[in-house]
C-alpha positions in Angstrom: -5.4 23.2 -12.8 -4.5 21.9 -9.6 -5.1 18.3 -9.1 -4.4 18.0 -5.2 -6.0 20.2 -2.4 -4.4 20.8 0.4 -5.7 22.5 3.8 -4.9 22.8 6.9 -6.7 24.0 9.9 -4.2 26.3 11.3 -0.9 28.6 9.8 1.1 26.1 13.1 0.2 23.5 10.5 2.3 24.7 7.9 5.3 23.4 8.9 4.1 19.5 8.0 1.7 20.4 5.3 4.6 22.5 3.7 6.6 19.1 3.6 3.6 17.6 1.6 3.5 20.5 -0.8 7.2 20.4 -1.3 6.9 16.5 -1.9 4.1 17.8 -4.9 6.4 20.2 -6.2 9.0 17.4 -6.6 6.7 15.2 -8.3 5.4 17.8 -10.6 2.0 17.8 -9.4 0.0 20.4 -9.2 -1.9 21.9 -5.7 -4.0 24.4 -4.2 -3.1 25.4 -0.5 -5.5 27.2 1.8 -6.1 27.9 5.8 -9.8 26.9 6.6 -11.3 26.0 10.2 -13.8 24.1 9.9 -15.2 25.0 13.5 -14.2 28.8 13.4 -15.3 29.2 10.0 -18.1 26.4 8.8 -18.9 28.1 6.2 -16.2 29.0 4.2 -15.2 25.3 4.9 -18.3 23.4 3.9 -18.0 25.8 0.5 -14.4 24.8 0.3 -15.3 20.8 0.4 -18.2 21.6 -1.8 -16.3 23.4 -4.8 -13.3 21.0 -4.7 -13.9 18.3 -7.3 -15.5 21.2 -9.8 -11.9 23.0 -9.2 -10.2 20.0 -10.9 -9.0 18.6 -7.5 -8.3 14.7 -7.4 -7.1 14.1 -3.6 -7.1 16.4 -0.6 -5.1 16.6 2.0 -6.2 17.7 5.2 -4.5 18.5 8.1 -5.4 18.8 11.5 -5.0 18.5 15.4 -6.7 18.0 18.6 -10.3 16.8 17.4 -9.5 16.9 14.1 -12.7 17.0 11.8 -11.1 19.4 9.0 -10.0 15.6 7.3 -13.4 14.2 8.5 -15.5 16.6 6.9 -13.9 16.8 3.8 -14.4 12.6 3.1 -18.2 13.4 3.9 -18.4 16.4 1.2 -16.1 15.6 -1.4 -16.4 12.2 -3.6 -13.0 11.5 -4.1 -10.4 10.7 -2.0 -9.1 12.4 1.5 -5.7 11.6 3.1 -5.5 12.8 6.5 -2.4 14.2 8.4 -2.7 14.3 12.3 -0.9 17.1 14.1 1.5 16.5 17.0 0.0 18.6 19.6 0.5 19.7 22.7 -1.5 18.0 25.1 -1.9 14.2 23.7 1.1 14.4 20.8 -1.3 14.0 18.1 -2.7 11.0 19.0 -6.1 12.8 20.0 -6.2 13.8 15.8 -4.9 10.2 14.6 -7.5 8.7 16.8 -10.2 11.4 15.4 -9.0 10.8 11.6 -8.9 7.0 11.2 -12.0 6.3 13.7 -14.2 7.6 10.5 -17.4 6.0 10.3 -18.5 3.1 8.0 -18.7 4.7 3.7 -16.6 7.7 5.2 -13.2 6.7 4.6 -10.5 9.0 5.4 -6.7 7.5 4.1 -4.3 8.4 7.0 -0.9 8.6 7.2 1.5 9.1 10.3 1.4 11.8 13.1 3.5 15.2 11.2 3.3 12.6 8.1 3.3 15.4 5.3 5.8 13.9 2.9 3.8 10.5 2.9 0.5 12.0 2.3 1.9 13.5 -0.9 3.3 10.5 -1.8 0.5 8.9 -1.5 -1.5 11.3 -3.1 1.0 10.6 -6.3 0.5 7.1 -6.6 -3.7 7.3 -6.4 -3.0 9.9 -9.6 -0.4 7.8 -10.8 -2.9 5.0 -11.5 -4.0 7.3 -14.5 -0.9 9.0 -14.9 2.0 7.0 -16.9 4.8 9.7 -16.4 3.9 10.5 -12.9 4.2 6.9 -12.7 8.1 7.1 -13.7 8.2 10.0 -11.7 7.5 8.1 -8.5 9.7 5.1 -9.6 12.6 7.8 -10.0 12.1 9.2 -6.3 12.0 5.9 -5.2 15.2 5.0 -6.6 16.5 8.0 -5.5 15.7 7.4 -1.7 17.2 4.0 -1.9 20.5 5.4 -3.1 20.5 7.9 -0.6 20.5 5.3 2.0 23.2 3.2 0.2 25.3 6.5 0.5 24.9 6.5 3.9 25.9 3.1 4.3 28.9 3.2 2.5 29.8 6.6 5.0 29.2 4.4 8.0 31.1 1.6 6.9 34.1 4.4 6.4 33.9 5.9 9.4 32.6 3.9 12.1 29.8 4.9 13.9 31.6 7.4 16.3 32.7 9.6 13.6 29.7 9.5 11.2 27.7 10.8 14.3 30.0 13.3 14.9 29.7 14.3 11.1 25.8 14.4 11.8 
């Protein structure tokens, strides 16, 4: 049963919303992933919101640019928590959706994560679960550890190379 929803308000979304499900499948975590306007379609939507927590899910993750309500809506239906992921756009770079996510009003909450911030709203998906979840627990300890010797790799290259030559590499 999937244990993280994810939606998005548009298939140009998919690019960033993709990241979080990839960060999911890493983790071992279960998700849903579905395409639902909440203006174009407020039905389907408010049935979506609605159904979630009786579908098993834990967290969603909603996606969306420009006025941004998909995240919004989804903190005012479903009980549980909602990490919201503002867009980059074209007219206002996403900061039209940041502004539109995190201005919720008060006993709304939406969590939000950077513009395009798909891998950290899985992450942080991960570690709500984790707080009942001993081996995802390990499981984000080990991609932690993972990221930090990644960057000490990179280090090390620098200090080989110099910086000319590493960016060439690049």
């Amino acid at each position: 049963m999937a244990k993280v929803g994810i939606v998005m308000g548009s298939d140009s979304d998919l690019k960033v919303m993709g990241k979080a499900a990839d960060m999911l499948e890493k983790l071992g975590i279960d998700y849903e992933m579905t395409i639902i306007s909440a203006h174009r379609e407020p039905d389907v939507f408010f049935d979506y919101a609605k159904s979630a927590e009786a579908k098993g899910f834990k967290v969603i993750i909603a996606g969306a640019g420009m006025a941004a309500h998909l995240p919004g809506m989804c903190a005012a239906i479903f009980p549980m928590p909602v990490i919201g992921i503002p867009m980059s756009g074209k007219n206002l770079e996403g900061t039209d959706a940041l502004y539109s996510i995190v201005q919720m009003p008060p006993g709304i909450p939406v969590a939000t994560v950077a513009i395009d911030g798909g891998m950290n709203a899985a992450i942080l998906a991960a570690r709500m679960l984790a707080m009942s979840d001993p081996e995802l627990l390990e499981r984000l300890k080990a991609n932690s550890e993972e990221m930090k010797t990644t960057v000490q790799g990179k280090a090390e290259k620098l200090d080989q190379l110099g910086h000319a030559e590493y960016i060439r590499q690049m």
